[in-house]
MIMIDO-752667 format. One record per residue: residue in one letter; x, y, z of N, C-alpha, C in turn. Coordinates in steps of 0.001 Angstrom, whole numbers, padded with zeros to 6 digits, always signed. Example, Ala and Ser with C-alpha at 12.3 -4.5 7.8 and 13.67 -1.06 7.14 Angstrom:
% residues 2
A+013190-005690+007800+012300-004500+007800+013200-003300+007800
S+012850-002250+007080+013670-001060+007140+012900+000030+007870
***
This chain:
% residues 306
X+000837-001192+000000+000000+000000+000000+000879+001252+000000
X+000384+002611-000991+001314+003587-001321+001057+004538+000250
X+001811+005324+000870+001556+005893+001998+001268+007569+001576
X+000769+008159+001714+001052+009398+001470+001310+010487+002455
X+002436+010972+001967+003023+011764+002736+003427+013297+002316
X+002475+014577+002341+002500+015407+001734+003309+016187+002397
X+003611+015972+003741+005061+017059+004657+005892+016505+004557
X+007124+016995+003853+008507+016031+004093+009333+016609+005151
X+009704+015882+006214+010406+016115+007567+011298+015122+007603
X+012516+015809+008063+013472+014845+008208+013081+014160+009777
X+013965+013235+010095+013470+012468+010586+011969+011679+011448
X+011484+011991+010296+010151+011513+009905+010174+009652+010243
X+009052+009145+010760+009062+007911+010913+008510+007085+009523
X+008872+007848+008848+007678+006940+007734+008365+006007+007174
X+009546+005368+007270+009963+004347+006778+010090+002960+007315
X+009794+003773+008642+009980+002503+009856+008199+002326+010558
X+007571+003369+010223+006342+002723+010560+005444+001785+010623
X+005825+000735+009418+005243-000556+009539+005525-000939+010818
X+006592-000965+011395+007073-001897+012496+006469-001113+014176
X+006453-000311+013426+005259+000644+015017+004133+000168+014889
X+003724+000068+013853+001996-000489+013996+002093-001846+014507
X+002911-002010+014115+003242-003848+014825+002425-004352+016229
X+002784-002984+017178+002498-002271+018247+001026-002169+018441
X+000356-001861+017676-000725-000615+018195-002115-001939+018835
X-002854-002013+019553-003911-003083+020103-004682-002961+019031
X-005461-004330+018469-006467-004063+018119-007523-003620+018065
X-007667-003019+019130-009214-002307+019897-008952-000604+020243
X-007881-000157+019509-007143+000830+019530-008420+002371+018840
X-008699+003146+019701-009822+004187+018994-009301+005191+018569
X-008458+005869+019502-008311+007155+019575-006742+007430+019255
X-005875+007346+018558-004602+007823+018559-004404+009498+018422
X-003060+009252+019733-002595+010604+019915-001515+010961+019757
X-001191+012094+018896+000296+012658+018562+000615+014212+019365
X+001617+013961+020388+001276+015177+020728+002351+016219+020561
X+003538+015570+019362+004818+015916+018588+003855+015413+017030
X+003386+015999+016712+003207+015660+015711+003893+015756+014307
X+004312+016865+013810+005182+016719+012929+004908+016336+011574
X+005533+015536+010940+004642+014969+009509+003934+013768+009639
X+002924+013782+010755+002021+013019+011323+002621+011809+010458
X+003501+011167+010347+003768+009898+009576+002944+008565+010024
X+003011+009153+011728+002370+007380+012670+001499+007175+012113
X+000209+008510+012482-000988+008906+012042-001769+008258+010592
X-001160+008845+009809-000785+008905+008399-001108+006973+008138
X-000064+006353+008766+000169+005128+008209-001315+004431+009172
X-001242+004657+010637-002256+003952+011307-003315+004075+010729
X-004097+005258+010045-005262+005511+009437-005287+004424+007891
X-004021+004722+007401-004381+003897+005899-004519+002238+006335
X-003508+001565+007453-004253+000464+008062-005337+000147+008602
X-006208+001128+009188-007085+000665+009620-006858+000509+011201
X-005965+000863+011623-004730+001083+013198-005930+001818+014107
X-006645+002619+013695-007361+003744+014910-008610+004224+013939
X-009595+004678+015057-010510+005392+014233-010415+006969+014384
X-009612+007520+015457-010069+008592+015339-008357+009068+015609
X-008146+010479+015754-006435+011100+015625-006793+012468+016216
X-005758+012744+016562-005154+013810+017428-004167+013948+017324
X-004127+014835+016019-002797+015744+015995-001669+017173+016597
X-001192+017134+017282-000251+018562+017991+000469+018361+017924
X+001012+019872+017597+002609+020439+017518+002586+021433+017669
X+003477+021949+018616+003651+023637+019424+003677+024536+018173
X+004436+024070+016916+004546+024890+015685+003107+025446+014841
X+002497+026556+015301+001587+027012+014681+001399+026469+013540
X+002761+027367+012992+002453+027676+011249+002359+026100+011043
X+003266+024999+011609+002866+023913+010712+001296+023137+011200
X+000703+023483+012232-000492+022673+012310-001452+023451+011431
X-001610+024762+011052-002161+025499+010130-001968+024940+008943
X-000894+024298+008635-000595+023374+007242-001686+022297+007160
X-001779+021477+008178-002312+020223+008433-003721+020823+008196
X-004336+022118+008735-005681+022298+008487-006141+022758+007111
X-005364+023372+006366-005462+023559+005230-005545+022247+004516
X-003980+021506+004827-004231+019835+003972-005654+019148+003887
X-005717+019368+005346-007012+018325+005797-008723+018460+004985
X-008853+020159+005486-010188+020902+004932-010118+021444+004057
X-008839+021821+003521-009148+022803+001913-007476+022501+000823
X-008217+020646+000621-006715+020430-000001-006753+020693-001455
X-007755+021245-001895-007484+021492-003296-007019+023373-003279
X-007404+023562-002446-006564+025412-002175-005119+024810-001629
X-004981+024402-001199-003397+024410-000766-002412+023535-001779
X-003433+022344-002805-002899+021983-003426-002416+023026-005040
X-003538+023818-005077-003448+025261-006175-001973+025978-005895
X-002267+026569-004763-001231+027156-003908+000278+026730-004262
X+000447+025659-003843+001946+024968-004539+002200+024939-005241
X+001071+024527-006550+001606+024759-007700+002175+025743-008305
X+001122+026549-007524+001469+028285-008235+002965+028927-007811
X+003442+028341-006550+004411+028842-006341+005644+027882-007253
X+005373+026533-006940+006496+025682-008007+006731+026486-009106
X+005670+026874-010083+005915+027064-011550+006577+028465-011267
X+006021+029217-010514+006510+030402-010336+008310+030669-010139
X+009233+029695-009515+010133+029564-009204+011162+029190-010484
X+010878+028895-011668+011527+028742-013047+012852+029156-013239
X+012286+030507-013330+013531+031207-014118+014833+031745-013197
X+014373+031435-011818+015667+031662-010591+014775+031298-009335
X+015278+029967-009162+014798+029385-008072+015289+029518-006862
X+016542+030205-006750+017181+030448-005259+016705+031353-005014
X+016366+032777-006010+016230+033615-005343+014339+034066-005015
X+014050+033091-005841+012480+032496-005702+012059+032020-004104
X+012984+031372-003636+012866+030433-002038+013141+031817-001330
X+014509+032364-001579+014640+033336-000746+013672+034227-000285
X+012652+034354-001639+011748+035574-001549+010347+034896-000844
X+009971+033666-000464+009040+032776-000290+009505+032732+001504
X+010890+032483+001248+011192+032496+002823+010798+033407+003951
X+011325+034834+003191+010700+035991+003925+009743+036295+004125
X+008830+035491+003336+007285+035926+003042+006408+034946+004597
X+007204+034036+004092+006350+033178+005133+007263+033504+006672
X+008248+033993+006464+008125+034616+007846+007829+035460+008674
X+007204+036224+007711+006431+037534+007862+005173+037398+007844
X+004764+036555+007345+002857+035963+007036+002396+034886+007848
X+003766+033830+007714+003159+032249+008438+002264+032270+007443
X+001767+032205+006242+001024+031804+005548+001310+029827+005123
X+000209+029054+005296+000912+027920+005397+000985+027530+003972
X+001248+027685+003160+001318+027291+001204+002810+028028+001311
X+003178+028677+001935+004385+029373+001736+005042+028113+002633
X+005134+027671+003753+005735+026626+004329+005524+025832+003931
X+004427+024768+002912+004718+023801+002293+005854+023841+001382
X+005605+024892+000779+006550+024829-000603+008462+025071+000170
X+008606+025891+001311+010078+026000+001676+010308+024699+002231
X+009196+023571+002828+009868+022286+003016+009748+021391+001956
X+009147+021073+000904+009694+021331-000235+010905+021223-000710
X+011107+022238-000910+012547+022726-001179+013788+022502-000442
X+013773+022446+001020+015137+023258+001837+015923+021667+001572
X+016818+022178+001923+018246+021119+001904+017582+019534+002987
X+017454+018715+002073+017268+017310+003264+015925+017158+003574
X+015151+018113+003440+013876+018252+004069+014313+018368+005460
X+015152+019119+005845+015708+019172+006845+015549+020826+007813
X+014543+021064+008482+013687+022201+009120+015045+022787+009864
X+015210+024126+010064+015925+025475+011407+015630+026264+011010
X+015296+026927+012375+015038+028010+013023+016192+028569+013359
X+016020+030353+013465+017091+030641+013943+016649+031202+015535
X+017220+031628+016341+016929+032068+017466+015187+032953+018021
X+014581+033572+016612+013747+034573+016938+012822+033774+016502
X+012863+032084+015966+011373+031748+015554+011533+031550+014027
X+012557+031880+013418+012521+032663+011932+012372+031134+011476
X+012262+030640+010171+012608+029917+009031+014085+029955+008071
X+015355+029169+008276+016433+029762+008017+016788+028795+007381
X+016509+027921+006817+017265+026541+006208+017292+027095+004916
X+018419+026811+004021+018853+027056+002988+018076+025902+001848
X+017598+026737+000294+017468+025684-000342+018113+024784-000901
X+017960+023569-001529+018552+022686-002024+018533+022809-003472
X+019775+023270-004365+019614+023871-005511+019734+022713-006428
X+019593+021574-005835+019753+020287-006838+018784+020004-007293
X+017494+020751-006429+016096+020448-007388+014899+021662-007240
X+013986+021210-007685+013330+022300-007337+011559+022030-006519
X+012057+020989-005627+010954+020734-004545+010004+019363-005336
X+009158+018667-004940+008474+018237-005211+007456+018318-006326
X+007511+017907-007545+006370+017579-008734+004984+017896-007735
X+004074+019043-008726+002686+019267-007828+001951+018398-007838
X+001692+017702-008983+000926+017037-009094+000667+015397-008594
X+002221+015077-007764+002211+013842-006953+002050+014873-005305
X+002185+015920-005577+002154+016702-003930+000429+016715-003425
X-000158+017128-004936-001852+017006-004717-002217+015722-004757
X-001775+014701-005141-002221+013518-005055-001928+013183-003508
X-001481+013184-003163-000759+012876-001160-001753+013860-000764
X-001907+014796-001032-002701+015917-000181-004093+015859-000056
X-004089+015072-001524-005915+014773-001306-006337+013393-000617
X-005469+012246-000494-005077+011420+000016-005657+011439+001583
X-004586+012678+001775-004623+012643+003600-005877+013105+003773
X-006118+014011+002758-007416+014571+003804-008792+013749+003698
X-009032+013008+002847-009460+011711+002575-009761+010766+004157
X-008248+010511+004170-007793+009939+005547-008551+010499+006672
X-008026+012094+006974-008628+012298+008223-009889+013129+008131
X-010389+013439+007038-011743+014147+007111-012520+013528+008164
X-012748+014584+008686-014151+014428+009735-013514+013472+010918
X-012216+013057+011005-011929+012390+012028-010695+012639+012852
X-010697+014016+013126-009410+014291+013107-009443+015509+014095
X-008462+015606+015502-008718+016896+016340-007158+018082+015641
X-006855+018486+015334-006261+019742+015748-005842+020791+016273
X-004587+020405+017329-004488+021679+018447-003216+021823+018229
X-002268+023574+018775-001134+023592+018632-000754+024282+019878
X-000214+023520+020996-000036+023449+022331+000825+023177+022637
X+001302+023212+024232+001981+022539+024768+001364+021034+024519
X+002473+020146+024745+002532+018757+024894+001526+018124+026452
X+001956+018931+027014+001843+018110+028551+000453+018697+028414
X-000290+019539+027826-001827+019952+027680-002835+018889+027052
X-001868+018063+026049-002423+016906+025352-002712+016144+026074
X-001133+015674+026467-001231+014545+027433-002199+014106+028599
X-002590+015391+029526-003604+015681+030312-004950+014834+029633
X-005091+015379+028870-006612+015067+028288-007063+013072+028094
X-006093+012672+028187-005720+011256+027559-006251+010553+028338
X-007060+009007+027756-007737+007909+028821-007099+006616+028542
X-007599+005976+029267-006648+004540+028971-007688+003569+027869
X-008337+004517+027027-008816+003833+026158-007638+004558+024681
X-007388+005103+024686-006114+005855+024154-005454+005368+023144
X-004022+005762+022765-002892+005595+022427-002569+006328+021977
X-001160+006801+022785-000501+007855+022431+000572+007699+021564
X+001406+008214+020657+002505+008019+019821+003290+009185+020152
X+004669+009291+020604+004985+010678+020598+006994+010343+020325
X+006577+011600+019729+008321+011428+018599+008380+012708+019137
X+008916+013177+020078+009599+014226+020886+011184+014801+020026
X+011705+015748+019673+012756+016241+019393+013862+015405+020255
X+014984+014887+019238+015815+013941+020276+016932+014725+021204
X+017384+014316+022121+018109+015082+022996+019459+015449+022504
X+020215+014333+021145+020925+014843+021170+021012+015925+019968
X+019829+016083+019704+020136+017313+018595+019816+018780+019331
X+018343+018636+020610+018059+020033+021453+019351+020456+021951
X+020384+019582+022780+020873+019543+024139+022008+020584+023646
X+022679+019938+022540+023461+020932+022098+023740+022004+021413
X+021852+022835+021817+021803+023842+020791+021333+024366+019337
X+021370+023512+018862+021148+023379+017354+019389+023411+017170
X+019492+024804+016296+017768+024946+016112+017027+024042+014921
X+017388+022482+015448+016612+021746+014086+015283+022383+014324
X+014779+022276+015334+013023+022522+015484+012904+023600+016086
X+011280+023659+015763+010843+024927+016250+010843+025412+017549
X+011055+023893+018913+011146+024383+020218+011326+022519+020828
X+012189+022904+021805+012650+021739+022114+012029+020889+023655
X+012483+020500+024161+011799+020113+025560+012598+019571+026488
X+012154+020050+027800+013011+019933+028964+012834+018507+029067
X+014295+017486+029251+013931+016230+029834+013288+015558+030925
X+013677+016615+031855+012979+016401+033407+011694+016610+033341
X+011867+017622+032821+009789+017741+032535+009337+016378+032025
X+009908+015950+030972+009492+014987+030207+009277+013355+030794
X+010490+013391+031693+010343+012333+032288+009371+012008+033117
X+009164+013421+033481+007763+013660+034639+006391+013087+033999
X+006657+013570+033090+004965+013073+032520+004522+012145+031457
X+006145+011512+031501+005950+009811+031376+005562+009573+032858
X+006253+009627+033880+006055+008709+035109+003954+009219+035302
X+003757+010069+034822+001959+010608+035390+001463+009889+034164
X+002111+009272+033100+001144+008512+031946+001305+006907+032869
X+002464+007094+032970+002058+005271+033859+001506+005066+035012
X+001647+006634+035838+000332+006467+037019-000533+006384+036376
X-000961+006809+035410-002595+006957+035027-002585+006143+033969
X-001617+004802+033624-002044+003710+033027-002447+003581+031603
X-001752+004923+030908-002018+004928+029661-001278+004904+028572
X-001604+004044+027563-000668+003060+027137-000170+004081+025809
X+000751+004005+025687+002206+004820+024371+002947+004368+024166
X+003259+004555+022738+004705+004341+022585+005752+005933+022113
X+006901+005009+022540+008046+006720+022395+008907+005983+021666
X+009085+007313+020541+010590+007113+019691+011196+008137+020398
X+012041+008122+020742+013047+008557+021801+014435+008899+021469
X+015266+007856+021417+017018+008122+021121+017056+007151+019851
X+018459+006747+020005+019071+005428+018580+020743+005594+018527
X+020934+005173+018057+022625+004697+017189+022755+004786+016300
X+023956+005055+015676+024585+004762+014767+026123+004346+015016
X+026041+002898+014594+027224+002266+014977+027198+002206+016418
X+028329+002176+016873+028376+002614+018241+028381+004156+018751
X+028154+004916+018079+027501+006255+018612+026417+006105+019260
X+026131+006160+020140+024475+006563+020471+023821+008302+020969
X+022836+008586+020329+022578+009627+020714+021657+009778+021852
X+021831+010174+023208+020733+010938+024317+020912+009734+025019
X+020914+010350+026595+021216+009930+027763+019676+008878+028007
X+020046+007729+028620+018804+006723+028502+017989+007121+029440
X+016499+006435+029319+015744+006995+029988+016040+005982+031248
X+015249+006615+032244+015234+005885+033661+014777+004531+033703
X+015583+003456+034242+014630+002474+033946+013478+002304+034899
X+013346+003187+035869+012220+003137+037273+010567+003519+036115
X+011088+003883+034745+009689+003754+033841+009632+002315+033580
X+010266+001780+033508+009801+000422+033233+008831+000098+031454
X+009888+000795+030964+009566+000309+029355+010230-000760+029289
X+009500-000986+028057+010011-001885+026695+010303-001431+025656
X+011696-001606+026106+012802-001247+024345+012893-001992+022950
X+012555-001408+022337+012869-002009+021001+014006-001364+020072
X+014282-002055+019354+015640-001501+018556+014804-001783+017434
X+014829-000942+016132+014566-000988+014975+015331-000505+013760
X+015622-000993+012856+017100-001316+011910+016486-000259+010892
X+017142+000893+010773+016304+001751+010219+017271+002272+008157
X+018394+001565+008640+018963+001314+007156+020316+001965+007086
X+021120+002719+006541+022363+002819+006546+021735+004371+006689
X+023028+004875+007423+023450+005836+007995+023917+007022+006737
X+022952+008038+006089+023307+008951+004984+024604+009724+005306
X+024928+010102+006615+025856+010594+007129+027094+009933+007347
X+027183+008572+007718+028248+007990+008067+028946+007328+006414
X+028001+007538+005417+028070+007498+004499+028933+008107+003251
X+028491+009502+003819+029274+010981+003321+030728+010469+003740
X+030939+010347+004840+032288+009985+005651+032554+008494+005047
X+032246+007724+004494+032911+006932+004308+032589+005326+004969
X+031819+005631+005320+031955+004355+006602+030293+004102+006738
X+030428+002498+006389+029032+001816+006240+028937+001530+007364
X+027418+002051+008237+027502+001994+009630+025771+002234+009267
X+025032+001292+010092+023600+001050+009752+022986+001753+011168
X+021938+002704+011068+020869+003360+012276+019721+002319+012454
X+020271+002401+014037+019149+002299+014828+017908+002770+015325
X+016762+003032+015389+015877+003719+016147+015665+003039+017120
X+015311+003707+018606+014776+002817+019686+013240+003731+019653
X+012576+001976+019862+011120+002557+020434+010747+002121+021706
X+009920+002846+023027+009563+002427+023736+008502+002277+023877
X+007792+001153+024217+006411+000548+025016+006270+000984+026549
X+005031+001343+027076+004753+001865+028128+004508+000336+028707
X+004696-000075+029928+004181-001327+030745+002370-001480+030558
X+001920-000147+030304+000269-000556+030208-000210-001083+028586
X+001086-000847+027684+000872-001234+026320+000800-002535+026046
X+001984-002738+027094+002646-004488+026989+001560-005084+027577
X+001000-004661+028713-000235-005620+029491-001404-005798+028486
X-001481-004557+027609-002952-004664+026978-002380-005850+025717
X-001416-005482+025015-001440-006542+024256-001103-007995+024446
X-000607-007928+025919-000817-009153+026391+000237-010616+025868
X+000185-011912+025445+001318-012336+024910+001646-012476+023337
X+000770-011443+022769+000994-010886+020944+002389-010462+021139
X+003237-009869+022121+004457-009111+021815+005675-010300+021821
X+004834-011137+021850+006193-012722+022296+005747-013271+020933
X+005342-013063+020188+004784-013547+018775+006198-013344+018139
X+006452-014081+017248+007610-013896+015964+007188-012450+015111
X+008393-011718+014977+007729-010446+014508+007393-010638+013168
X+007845-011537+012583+007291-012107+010894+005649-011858+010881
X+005131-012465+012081+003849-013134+011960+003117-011671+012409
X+003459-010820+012929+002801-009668+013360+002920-008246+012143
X+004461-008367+011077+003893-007197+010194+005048-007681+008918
X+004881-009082+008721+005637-009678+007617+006565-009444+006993
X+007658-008772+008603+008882-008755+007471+009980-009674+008371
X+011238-009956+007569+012246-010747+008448+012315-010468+010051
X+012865-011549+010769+012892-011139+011981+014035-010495+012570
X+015618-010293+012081+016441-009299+012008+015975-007971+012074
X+015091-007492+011127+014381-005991+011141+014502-005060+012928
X+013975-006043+013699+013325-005666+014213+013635-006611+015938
X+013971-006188+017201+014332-006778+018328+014085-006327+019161
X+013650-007467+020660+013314-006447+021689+014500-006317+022666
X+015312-005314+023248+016252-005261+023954+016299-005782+025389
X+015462-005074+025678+014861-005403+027677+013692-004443+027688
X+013112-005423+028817+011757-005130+029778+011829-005569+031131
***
């Protein structure tokens, strides 16, 4: 099945998402993103059949304003792109440049589709004041419109009429959540906040964070977290506590584009964690051969400790 994916974000889960749904209970209603991002989980759980209903957040205005446009008026936002693609012809750098300023001055969201789009990697920064600063990628000139409107009409397909939209704090989401639930949350990783670097629009305190994991497992509600990973023996971000009492998974996420550049074939890891109320609900499905749960080899995919 084709996925569609009309936000391109770098480290986006959409390649490894089969193996998250692996995860999700069958009796699963309500999924919640409260990092949402290029809703990839979302995205894929809906075209399975994973959840009936979604909850999307991300502190980033301008991009949940994207998502509402995608969602309710995807043939205006799909116009929109085009108009700016074709528009960009005859000098496309200085086309982005002029798109850049615009949308940082407007937040208009057709202006932020088209600069992610474009920028180097699909790869999002900010500079200190909030701004939009990523440079374009002059090797192309963004995404073909007409596979961008095909994804766009896609999603909204997907979540019409089933779909919440808020752009909040995190821990405001979280609050709201029952243990009929499931939460998904792809938090900014620590080691890209910790040291500064404005990949995203706003980063998050760990301690906070840890905090309200430990108030999701008082209150018994079941998530999973993409969290840290490896490459090679690098690992990025300090582990979580084990007094949460997850379940780690390691997931083989393919060779390393970076370690690549350098020379050196060195394959990424993602770790995902299971909340203890995830593991109880699904009960002994997680001791299943992972073949038999989302048909791919069983290398793919391992559980570390619980």
């Amino acid at each position: 099945m084709k996925i569609p994916h009309p936000i391109p974000y770098q480290g986006s889960k959409r390649q490894i998402a089969k193996y998250i749904l692996a995860y999700f209970p069958q009796s699963t209603h309500s999924l919640i993103e409260p990092f949402a991002g290029s809703a990839a989980i979302s995205i894929a759980a809906a075209c399975y059949a994973k959840a009936s209903k979604f909850h999307l957040n991300d502190s980033n205005t301008a991009l949940m304003a994207l998502w509402k446009e995608i969602i309710y008026n995807p043939h205006h936002i799909a116009e929109r792109y085009e108009q700016l693609w074709k528009e960009q012809q005859s000098d496309p750098r200085a086309y982005y440049d002029e798109v850049r300023e615009k949308f940082n001055r407007t937040q208009q969201p057709h202006y932020l589709l088209y600069l992610l789009a474009r920028c180097v990697k699909a790869s999002v920064r900010y500079n200190p004041r909030g701004e939009f600063n990523q440079s374009p990628d002059n090797r192309r000139l963004g995404r073909n419109p007409q596979r961008m409107a095909d994804d766009i009409l896609a999603v909204s397909k997907l979540f019409y009429g089933r779909v919440e939209l808020t752009s909040c704090d995190y821990t405001e989401v979280l609050a709201k959540t029952t243990q009929e639930d499931l939460v998904y949350m792809d938090p900014p990783y620590q080691g890209v906040c910790d040291n500064g670097e404005p990949r995203y629009f706003s980063g998050i305190d760990r301690t906070a964070f840890v905090h309200a994991l430990e108030e999701l497992n008082r209150r018994e509600i079941p998530y999973i977290l993409s969290f840290d990973g490896r490459t090679g023996d690098k690992k990025y971000g300090k582990a979580l506590p084990i007094e949460l009492d997850l379940c780690q998974i390691e997931i083989r996420a393919g060779r390393s584009s970076q370690a690549t550049l350098l020379g050196r074939n060195e394959i990424t890891f993602e770790s995902v964690y299971l909340s203890k109320a995830l593991v109880e609900r699904l009960g002994m499905e997680r001791r299943k051969p992972v073949s038999q749960l989302i048909g791919e080899p069983v290398p793919q995919l391992r559980i570390l400790e619980w």
